[in-house]
N, C-alpha and C positions, 0 to 999 in steps of 0.2 A: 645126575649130579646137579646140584643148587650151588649159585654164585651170589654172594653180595651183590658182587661189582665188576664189573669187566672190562676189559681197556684192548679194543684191537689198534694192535701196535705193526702191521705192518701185515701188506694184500699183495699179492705177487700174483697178478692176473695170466690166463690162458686161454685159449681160443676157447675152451669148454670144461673151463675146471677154476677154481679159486685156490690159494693155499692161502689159510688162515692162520695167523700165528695170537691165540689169546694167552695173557697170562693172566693167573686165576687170584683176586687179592683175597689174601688171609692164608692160602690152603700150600700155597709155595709148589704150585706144580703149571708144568708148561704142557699147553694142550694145542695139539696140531692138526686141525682136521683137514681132510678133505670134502669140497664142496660142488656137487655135478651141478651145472650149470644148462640151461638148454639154449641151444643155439642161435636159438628164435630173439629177434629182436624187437623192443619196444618200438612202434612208432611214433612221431606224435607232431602235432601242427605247427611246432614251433621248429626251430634245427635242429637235430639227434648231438644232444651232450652227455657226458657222465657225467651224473648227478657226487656229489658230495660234499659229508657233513661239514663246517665250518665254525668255528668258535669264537663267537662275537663279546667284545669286553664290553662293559658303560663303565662310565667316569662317576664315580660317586663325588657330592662334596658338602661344604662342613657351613653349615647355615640353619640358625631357626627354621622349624617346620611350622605351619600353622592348619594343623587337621582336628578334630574332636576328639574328644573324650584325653586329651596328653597337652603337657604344659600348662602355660598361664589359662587362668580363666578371671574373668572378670567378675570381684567379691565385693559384694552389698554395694552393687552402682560403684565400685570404686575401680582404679587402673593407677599405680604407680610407677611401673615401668614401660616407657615408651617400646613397648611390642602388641602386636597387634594379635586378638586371639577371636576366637568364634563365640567359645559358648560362657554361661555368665548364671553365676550365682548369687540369691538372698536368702534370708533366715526373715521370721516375721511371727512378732507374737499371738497367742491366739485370741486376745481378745481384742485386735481390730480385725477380725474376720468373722467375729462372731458378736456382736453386738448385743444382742438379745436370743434367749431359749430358740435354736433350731434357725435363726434369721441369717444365712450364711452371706456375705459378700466377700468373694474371691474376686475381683476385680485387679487389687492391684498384683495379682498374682498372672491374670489372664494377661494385664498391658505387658508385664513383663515379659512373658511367649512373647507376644507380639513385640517386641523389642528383639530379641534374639531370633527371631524369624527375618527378619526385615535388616541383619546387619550387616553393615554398609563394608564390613571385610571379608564377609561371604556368608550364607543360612547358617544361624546356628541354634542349639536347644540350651531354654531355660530351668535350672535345678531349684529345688527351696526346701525350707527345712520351718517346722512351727516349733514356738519353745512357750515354756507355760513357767515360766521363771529366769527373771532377769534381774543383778543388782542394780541398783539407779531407778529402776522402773518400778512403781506402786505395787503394779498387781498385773501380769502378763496375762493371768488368764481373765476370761468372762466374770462380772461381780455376780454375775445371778447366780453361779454355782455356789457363793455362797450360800445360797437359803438352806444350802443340805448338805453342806459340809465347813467346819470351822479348821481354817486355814489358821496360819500362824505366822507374824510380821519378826522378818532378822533385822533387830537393830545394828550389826556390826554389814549387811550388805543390803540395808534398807530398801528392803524390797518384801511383800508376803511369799508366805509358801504354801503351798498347797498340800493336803492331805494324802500326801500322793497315793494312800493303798483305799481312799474313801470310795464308797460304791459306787455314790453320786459322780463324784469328780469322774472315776472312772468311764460310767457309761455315755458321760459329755463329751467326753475323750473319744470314746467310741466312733461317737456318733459325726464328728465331726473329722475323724480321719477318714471313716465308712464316705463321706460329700465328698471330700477331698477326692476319694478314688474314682467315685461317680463321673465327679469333672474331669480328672486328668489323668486319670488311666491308660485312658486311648487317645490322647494328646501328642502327635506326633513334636510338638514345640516342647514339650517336656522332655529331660535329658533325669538326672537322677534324683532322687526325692532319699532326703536322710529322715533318719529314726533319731528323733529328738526331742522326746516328750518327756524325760526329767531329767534333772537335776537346774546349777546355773548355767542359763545361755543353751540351754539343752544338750551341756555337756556331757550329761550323766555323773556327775558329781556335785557335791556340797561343799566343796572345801572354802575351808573357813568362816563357815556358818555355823550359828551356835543349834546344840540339838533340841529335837522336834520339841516345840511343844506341846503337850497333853488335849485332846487325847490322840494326836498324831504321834505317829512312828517311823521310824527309818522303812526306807520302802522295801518291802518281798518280794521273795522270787516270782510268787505268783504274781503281783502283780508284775512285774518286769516278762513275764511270758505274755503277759494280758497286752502290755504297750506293744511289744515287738509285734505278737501275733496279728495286730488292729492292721498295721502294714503290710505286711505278708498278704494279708486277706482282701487288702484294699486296691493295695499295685500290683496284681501279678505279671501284667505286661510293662512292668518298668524296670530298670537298675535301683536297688535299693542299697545304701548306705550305712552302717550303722559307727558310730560313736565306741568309742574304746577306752573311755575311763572307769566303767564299770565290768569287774570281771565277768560274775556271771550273766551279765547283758552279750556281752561281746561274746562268748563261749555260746552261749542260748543262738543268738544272730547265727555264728557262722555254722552250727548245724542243723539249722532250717532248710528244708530243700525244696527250691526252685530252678528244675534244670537249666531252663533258660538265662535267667540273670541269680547265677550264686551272691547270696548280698556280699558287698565289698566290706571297708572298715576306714574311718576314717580319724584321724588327730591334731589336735588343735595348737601343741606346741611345737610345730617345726622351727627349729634355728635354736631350742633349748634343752637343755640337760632334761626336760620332763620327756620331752620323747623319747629317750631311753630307759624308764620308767617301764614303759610298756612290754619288753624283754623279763621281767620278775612276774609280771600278771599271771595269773595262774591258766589264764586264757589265753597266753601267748602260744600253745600248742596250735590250737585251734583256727588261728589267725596267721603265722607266720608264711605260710603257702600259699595263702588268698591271693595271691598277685596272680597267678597264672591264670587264674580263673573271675576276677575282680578286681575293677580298680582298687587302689589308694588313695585316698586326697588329704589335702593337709592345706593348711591355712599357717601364717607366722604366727609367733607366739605373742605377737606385739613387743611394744618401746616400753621402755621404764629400767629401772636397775638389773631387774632379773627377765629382764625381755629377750632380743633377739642377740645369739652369738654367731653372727653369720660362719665365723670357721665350721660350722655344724653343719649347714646346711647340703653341700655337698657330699658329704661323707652320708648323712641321713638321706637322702635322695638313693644312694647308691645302695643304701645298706634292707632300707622296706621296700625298695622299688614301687617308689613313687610315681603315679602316672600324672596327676595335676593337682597345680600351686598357686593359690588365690595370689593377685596379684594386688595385696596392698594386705595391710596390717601386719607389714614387717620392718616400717620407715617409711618418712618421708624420702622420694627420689632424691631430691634436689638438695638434701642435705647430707645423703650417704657420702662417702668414702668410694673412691674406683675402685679399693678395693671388695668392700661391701657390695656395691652395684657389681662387680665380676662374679664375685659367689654366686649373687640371685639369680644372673642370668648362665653361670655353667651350669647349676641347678635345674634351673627351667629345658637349657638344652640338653641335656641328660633323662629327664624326669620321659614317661611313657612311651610309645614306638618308635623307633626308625628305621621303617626298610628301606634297602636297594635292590635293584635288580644286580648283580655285579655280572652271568656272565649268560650267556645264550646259546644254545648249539643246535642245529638245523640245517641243512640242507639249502644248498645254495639254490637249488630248484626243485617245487614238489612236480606231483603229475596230479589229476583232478580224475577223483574217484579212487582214489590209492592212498591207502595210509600213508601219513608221515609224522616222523616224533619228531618229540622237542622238549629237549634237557636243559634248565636253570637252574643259576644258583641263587639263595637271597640271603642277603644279610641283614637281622635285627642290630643294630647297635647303640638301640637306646636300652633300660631297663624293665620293660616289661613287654607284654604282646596290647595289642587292639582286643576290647571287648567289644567292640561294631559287627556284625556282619557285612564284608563288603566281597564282592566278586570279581575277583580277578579276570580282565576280558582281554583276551586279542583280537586285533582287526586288522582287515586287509584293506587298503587302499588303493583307488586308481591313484595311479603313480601320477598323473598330473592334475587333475581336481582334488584331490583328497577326499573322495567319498568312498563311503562307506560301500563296500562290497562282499563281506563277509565277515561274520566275527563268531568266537565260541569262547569259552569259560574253560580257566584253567580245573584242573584237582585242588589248588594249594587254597589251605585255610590259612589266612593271616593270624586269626584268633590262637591257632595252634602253633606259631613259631614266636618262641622264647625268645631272650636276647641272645645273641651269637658269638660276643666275643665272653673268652673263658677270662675269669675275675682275678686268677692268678695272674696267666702269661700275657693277660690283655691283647692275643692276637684272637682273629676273627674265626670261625668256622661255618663258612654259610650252609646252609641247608640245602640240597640235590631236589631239583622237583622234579619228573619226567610227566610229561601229555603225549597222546598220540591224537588226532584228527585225521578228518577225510575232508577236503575241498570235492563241493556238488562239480556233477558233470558237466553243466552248463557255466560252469565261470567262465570267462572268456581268458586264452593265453594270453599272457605280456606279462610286463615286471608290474609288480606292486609294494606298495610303501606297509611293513608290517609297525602296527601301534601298537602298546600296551597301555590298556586305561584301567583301572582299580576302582567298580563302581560302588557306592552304597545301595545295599538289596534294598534298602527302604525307600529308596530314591529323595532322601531328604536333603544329604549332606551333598554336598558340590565333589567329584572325583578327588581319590585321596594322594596325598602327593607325598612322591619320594625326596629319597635324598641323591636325587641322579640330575645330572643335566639335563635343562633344553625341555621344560614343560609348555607345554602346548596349550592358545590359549584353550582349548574343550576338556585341558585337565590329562588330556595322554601325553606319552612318550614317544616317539618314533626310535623303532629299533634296527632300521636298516631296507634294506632293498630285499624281495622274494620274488623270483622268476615260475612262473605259475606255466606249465605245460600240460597239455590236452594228450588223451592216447591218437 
């Protein structure tokens, strides 16, 4: 017989026998065994106790987290709300990176890593995006591509545009994303690189630009397979991003497959009625699931008449699951509204992970060389999961140095646990994780301090932090006292 779940509810010991009382959940039946028992007793170095399980709570509580890849991130050098975050995003057009046919300078691209490497709130990675059209700006991409392709200047957003399905154009494009990957591929200071090589601002859109002039055309699929694919083929070992104002861009994107990093999707009017736009797209099938498997990012829509409606922002954090929120180009700080500054920041506390440990159960003493389990619970209560890899570790401490005397890796994938509380009744359901371990022969008996630390596999980011009490400065948790017993 197979049980879900099983609860011993009461042990009525005997010199050579146990009575067991389980009841079975789901199946409504009571099952009573008997258990022969041998008479022989365990010895062991420390005083002869009965071992038993015990069920330790933690204190969750209610504070900004500041870990990777969720919340605020720092947008083109800017920060308008005094919270402090890790990682930091620019965009950059491609003709100051390219000067001249194949002369690449990625520089201010590299000081940037090195900025987010070096920050001073803890290591963190830098993201970028190239655009090959901007209003305000002449000409974003390279002049020399003109020689081989005749581009067309929008007097209503005075800026050229480029030929976007031209051969030439294209294979510069190539060429210069193909460098791009060369460099920062294997860039551990690199965090996500977006797909932004047309439209304005590399939104993938024209709007409000008058149409192409001859012998330019609205761009094709093919070529829109051509840009996305130049990516794909460039970052395989990165997080890849794509833009969502063009449908079949965004449909193309999310059925590209990269086991490792599914590309995310990201939009550029948070806090306005355009972001719900994106629900009618024809590519909204395609995209509305990516959360579980990919960030979301989003940036404000900006100031102006039809700019930021802060009552949106919350409600749109909750509703894409949102994992991170450029922290400017949604107002000036210092001139919002408390109440405006409250949405940004329930927002931002809402927007990507938040685990706890909530509960622990384990054996008030193990023995060394004998297995022993250990049953937790966890709670996501932010809106989405971590796309990091990070390794859940325990360790044993000598109970008065605090050193390290043993540590092992739980089962639990963080990437695999969703949010937790249910979206109607708004209570929580944590997740049940069970480990079993063996402590070596040689450990020596006494109490020991158990930690939990949540490492990055990459060993780039600083240990990840919960929403629990009492973080420790190396980044763990201490979860109580373990009396460690020898045979």
């Amino acid at each position: 017989m197979v049980y879900d779940e099983y609860k011993v509810v009461n042990i009525i010991k005997a010199n050579s026998m146990k009575l067991v009382i389980i009841f079975c959940k789901g199946i409504g039946c009571l099952l009573i065994g008997l258990i022969l028992l041998s008479c022989k007793k365990t010895t062991t170095s420390a005083n002869a106790a009965v071992s038993s399980d015990t069920i330790r709570t933690y204190q969750s509580i209610d504070t900004l987290l500041m870990n990777p890849g969720m919340g605020f991130y720092k947008w083109n050098y800017q920060e308008q709300a005094p919270v402090k975050s890790l990682d930091s995003y620019a965009r950059f057009n491609w003709s100051d990176l390219e000067k001249s046919k194949g002369k690449y300078d990625f520089s201010v691209l590299s000081t940037a890593a090195a900025s987010a490497y070096s920050n001073a709130n803890g290591r963190g990675r830098f993201a970028f995006a190239i655009r090959c059209c901007v209003e305000g700006i002449n000409k974003a991409y390279p002049a020399y591509v003109d020689s081989s392709m005749k581009g067309w200047y929008s007097t209503a957003k005075s800026c050229w545009v480029p030929d976007w399905n031209n051969a030439y154009f294209l294979e510069r494009l190539d060429s210069l994303v193909s460098a791009l990957g060369r460099t920062f591929n294997n860039d551990a200071r690199i965090g996500f690189v977006e797909i932004r090589s047309y439209g304005n601002w590399g939104e993938w859109h024209l709007a409000g630009f008058e149409s192409p002039v001859s012998p330019a055309v609205p761009i094709t699929n093919t070529t829109i397979e051509r840009m996305i694919n130049a990516y794909t083929n460039a970052f395989p070992n990165k997080q890849l991003v794509m833009m969502s104002d063009n449908p079949y861009g965004l449909q193309y994107a999310m059925t590209r497959n990269n086991p490792n990093y599914p590309i995310g999707w990201r939009r550029d009017s948070w806090g306005n009625k355009q972001m719900e736009s994106l629900v009618n797209s024809t590519a909204w099938s395609f995209a509305k699931d990516r959360w579980k498997t990919a960030p979301v990012i989003v940036e404000g829509y900006g100031t102006g008449t039809s700019g930021m409606n802060y009552s949106l922002c919350v409600p749109q954090t909750a509703k894409y699951h949102i994992s991170a929120i450029g922290n400017a180009n949604y107002g000036v700080w210092s001139s919002m509204t408390k109440r405006q500054q409250d949405s940004i920041l329930m927002s931002v506390k809402q927007s990507g992970y938040k685990y706890s440990l909530q509960t622990l159960t384990i054996s008030d003493s193990v023995i060394t060389g004998k297995d022993f389990n250990m049953k937790t619970k966890w709670s996501n209560i932010g809106n989405a999961p971590t796309y990091l890899n990070w390794t859940v570790t325990y360790l044993l401490l000598d109970a008065k140095s605090l050193v390290v005397k043993w540590q092992a890796t739980s089962s639990l994938n963080l990437k695999s646990v969703l949010p937790t509380i249910d979206s109607i009744s708004k209570k929580d359901f944590p997740i049940t994780v069970y480990d079993n371990y063996t402590l070596p022969v040689n450990l020596p008996a006494g109490d020991y301090q158990l930690e939990l630390m949540i490492k990055d596999a990459s060993n780039y980011y600083a240990p990840l932090q919960l929403l629990n009490k009492d973080r420790r400065t190396d980044g763990g948790y201490l979860l109580g006292t373990v009396r460690v017993m020898t045979r």
